[in-house]
N, C-alpha and C positions, 0 to 999 in steps of 0.2 A: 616286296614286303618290307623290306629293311627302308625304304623311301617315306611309307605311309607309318611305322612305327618311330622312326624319326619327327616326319612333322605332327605326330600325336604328342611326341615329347616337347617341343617345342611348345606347340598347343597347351599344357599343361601347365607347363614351369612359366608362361606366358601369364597364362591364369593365377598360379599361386602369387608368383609377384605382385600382381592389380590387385588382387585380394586381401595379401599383407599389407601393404601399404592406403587399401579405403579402410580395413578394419582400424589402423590405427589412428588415422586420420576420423572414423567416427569414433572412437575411444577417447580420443582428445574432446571431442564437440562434447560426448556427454558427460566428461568429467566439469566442463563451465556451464553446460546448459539450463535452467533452471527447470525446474516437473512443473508440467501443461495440470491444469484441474479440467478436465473430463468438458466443460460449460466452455471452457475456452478455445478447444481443438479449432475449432473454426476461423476463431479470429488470429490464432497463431499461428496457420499456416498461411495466410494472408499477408503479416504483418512483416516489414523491415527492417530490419536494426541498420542504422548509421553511424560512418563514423564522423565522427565530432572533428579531426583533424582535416577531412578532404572530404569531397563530394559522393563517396563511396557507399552503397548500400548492400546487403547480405540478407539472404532468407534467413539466418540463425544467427544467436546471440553468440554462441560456441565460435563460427568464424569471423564472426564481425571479432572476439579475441584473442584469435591467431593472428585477424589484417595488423592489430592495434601494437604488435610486437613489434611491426615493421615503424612504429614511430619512436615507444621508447625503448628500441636497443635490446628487449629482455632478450636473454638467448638460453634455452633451456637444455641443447641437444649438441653436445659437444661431441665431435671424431675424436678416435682415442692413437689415431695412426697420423695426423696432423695437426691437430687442436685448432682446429674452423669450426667454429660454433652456427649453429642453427636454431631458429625461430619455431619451426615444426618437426614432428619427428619424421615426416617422410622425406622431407628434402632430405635429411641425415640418410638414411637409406641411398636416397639415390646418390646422392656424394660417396656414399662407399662403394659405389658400384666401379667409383675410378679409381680405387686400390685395388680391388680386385681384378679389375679387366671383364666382369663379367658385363656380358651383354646377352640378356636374353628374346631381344625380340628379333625377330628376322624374317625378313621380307619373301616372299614365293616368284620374283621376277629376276631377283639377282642374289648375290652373295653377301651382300654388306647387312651386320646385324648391329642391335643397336643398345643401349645401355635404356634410352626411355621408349615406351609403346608411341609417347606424339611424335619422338621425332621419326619413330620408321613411318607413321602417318604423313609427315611431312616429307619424307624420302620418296613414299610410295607414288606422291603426285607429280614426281621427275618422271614418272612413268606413264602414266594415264593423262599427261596434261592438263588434269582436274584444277578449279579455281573457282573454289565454292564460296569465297568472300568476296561478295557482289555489293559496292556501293550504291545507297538508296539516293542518291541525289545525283549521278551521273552514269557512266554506264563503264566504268574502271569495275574490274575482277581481279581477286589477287591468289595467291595459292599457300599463302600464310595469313590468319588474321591480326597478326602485328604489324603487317604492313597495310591491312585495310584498316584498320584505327589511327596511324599515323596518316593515312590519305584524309580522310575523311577530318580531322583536324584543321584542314586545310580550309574547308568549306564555311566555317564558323569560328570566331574567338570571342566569345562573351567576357571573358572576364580582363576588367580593364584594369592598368594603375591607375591609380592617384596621386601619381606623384611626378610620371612622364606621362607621353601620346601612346606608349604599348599595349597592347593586347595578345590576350593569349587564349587556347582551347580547353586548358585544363586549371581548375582551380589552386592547383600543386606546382602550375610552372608559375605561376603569376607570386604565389610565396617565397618561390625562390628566388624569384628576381627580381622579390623587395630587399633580399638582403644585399643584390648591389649599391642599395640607396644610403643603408645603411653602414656597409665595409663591413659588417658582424662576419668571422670568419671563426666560427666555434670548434667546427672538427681540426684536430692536429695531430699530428704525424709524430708518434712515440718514436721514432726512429732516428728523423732529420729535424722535425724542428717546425716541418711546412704546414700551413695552416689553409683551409676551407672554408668555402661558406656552404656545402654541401657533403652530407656522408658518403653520400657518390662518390664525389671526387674524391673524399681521403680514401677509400675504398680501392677507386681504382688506382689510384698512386701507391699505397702498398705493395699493389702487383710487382711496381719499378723496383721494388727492395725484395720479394722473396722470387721472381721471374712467375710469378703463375700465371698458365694461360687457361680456364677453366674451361672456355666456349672454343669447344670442337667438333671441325665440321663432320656430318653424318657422310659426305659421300668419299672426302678424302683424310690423310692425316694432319691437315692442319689446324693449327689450334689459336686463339686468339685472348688476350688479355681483355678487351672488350666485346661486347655483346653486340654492339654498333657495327664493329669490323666483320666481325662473323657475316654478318645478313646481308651488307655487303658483298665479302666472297661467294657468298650462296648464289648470288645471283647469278653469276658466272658458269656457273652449272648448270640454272632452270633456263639459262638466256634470258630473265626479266628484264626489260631496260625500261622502269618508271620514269625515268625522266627525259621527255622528248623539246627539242627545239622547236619556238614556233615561229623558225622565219624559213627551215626545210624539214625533209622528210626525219632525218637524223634521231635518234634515243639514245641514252647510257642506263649504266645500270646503277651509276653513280651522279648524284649533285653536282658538285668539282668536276666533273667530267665537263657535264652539261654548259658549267661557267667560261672554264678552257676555251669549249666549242666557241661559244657566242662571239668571246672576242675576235673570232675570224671574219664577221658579217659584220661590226664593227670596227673593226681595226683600232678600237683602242687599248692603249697602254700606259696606263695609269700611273705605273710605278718607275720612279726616275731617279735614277743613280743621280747621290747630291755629290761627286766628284767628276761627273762628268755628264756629257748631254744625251746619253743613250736614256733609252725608256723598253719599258717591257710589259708585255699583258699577264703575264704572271708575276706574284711575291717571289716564290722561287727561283724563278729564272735571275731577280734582281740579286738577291743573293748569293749566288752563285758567281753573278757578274763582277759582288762584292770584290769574291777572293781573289780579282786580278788586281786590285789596288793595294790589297792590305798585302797580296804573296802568300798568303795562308795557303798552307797545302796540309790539312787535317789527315787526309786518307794516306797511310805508309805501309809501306808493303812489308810484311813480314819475311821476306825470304833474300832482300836487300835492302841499300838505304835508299831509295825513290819515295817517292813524294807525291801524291794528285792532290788537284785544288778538287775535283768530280771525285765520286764513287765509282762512275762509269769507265770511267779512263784506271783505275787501280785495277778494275775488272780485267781489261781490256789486255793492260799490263801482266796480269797473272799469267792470261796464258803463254807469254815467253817464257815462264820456268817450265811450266805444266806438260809444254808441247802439245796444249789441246789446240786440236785444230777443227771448231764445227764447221765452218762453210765451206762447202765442195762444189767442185764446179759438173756442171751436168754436160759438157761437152769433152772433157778430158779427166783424168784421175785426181788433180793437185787440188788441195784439200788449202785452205788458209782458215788462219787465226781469228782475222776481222771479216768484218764484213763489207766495210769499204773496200778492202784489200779483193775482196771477191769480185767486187761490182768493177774495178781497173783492173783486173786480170782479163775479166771475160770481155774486154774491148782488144786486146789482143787478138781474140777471133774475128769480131765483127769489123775491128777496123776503124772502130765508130770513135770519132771527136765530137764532141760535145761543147766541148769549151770555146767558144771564138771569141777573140778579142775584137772588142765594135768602134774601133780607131782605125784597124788595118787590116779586119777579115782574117784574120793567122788564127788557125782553130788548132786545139792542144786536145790530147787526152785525158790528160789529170789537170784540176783546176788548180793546182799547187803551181804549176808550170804556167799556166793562165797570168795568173796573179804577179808571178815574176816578169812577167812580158811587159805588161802592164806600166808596170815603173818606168820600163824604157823611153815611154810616151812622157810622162811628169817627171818634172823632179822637186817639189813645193819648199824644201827645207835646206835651206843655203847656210853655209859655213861663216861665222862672223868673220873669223882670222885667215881663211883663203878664199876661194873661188870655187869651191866643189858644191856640189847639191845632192841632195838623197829624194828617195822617194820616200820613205817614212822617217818618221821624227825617231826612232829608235836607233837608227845606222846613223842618223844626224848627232845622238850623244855619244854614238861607241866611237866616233869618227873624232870626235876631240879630245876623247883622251888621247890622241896622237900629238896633240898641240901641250900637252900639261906633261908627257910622260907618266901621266900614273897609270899603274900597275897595282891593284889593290885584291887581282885573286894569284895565292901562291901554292902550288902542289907542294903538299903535304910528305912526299917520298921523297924529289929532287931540290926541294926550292925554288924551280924554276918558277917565276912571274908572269902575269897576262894582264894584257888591259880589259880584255874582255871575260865573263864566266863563261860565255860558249868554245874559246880558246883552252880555258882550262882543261874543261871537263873531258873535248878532245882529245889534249894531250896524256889526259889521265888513263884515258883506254893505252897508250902505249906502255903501261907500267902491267892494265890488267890484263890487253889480250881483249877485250871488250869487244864483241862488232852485233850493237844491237842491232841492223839495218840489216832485213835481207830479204835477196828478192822473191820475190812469191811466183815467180816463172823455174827459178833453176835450183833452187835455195844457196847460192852463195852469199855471203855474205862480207858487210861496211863495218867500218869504224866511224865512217861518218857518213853521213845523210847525199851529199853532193856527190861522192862516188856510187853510190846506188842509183842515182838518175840518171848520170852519165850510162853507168852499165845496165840499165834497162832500155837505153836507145837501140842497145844491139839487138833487142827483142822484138821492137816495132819499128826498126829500122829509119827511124828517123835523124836527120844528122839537121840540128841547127846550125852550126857555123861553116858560111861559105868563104870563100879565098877572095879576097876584094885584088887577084889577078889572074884568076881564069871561073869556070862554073861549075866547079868540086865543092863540094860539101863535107865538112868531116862531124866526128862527134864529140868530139873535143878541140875549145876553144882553142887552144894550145897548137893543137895540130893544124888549124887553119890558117900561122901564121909563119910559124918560127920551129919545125921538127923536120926530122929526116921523112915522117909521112907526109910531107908537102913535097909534089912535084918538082915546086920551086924553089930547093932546099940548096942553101950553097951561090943561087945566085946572086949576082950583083946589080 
């Protein structure tokens, strides 16, 4: 009984809202409407009003003078709890529905209730799989009809410039994009200064100064400053992926997704670092690439003074304050930080190298290790002033400040001098106590990087250095030649 007097209520208060809100919605129509003469009923329920500014038509003269708001600005219906003004008095209504929190419509399949009746209707088809927006010229179905008007766009652009080769679907996108022709940028930003060629846009750039995000999703609580982004996210919920590849089976739910994909089936990469010869299929990736020339490290962590050129890498970094540790391993209890750190853990059990070097067959566990081996084979950057050679050009300039004497990083506590920053920063753990390195098998822990390697040998028991006078292997270089752990200690 309590179940069925509940959704009666719901039932009702469901009703009175639609009702409030058409009664005044036809109170407005009849306050512009003009009175029918009795002779005319016929011809005026036929007849359409236009508007004058776009290709718009209206059964009434009443809202063809609500559309016409939407050109000049008027605004009649001001919130008295944020001063956001509206055009109509029911949008006003429903905008007050997010001071209050109320939400009266609620769905009979789940829990989530909703502030408008279309969006639990748009909710409800997460559940039915319904897709009643059927395109007349292909056989695409959509389960919102603002995404079956944006398809369908696609199929036709009548309205051409005159002034370039573009075309476009709608008579409103072709006006706006004479105003690139002409630089006229009329709307501005009472705030900063910035200026528009679109109310749109000044619109949505307001949000950047008061943070409003109006469009919130009905399934979860995120919320969004554009309306774009939202329909977007949504999709991730319905699983819709409108945009499919057509050279495999592959779909996204997003454009940019879809662009991403491609450049795999072509392999190109358009965008090329103008300091050096790398290229990339993404902008972004270029930019990013940026921050290793300029050193720009934008991302800094709030709970020390580190630095990322990435977001991903400041992430990464947090959680050594945090101690979150999400990746677990499914074979034993130890829990790590990263996720790479996971994926060279669990090679401990299997055993498994990966890495072979394809000069001499020597296969490593971690590619870091790979990559040092490597060198051993080349050495491409030779010393002007001696006979030494490196294998990157980086150890080739730290290597001559040994010929200059300069010393140009100094600690801050003792004075002491380096010619290198990686020397410093070294030495500066001795003052804090510092040992970011540590190992994901035992958790002890470094102060620096080279003793964590060495001490994870013990784990997978691999000893690189062998005694060039017997077939002992140790695990430290050291011990392979000249310590009392040499066999051969003391002889002559």
């Amino acid at each position: 009984m309590m179940n069925r007097s509940s959704e009666a209520d719901d039932t009702h208060c469901s009703m009175a809202v639609n009702a409030d809100i058409d009664m005044m919605v036809e109170e407005e129509i009849e306050v512009h409407e003009e009175p029918l003469l009795s002779q005319d009923v016929e011809v005026s329920v036929k007849q359409e009003w236009e508007c004058n500014q776009f290709d718009k038509s209206f059964p009434s003269n009443g809202i063809l003078i609500i559309h016409q708001r939407t050109h000049s600005g008027e605004i009649s219906y001001q919130c008295k709890q944020c001063n956001i003004a509206f055009s109509r008095k029911d949008h006003l209504i429903l905008h007050q529905m997010t001071h209050s929190g109320e939400k009266p419509y609620k769905g009979n399949q789940c829990d989530k209730a909703f502030s408008q009746k279309s969006i639990l209707i748009n909710h409800q088809r997460t559940h039915t799989g319904e897709k009643p927006y059927e395109c007349n010229q292909c056989d695409n179905a959509f389960s919102l009809k603002g995404d079956l008007v944006k398809h369908q766009r696609t199929h036709t652009k009548p309205y051409e410039c005159n002034q370039c080769d573009k075309a476009f679907s709608r008579k409103g996108d072709l006006i706006r994009h004479q105003l690139t022709h002409t630089g006229e940028k009329p709307y501005e930003c009472n705030q900063c200064g910035k200026a528009f060629l679109l109310k749109g846009g000044l619109i949505i750039h307001q949000r950047t100064h008061t943070g409003e995000k109006p469009y919130e999703c009905n399934q979860c609580d995120k919320a969004f400053s554009l309306k774009g982004d939202l329909i977007k996210h949504q999709r991730t919920h319905i699983g819709e992926k409108l945009y499919q590849c057509n050279k495999c089976e592959k779909a996204f739910s997003q454009n940019s997704n879809l662009t991403r994909h491609q450049t795999t089936h072509t392999g190109e990469k358009p965008y090329q670092c103008n300091q050096c010869d790398n290229t990339f299929s993404l902008k972004g990736h270029l930019i990013r690439h940026h921050l290793i020339h300029t050193g720009e490290k934008p991302y800094e962590c709030n709970q020390c003074d580190k630095a990322f050129s990435q977001k991903g890498d400041l992430l990464k970094h947090h959680r050594t304050h945090n101690g979150e540790k999400l990746y677990q391993c499914n074979k034993c209890d130890k829990a790590l930080s990263l996720k790479g750190d996971l994926v060279t853990h669990q090679w401990t059990h299997t055993g498994e190298k990966l890495y072979e070097c394809n000069q001499c067959n020597t296969a490593f566990s971690l590619k870091s290790d790979l990559i040092k081996h490597q060198r051993t084979h080349t050495k491409p950057y030779e010393c002007n002033q001696c006979d030494k050679a490196f294998s990157s050009k980086g150890d080739l300039i730290r290597h001559q400040l040994t010929h200059t004497g300069e010393k140009p990083y100094e600690c801050n506590q003792c004075g002491k001098a380096f010619s290198q920053n990686g020397g410093l920063i070294k030495h500066q753990r001795t003052h804090t106590g510092d040992k970011p390195y540590e190992c994901n098998q035992c958790n002890k822990a470094f102060s620096q990087k080279s003793n964590l390697i060495i001490h994870q040998r013990i784990h997978t028991g691999e000893k690189t250095y062998e005694c060039n006078q017997c077939d002992k292997a140790f695990f430290k270089e050291e011990e392979s030649y000249n310590s009392p752990a040499n066999p051969h200690w003391g002889e002559t």
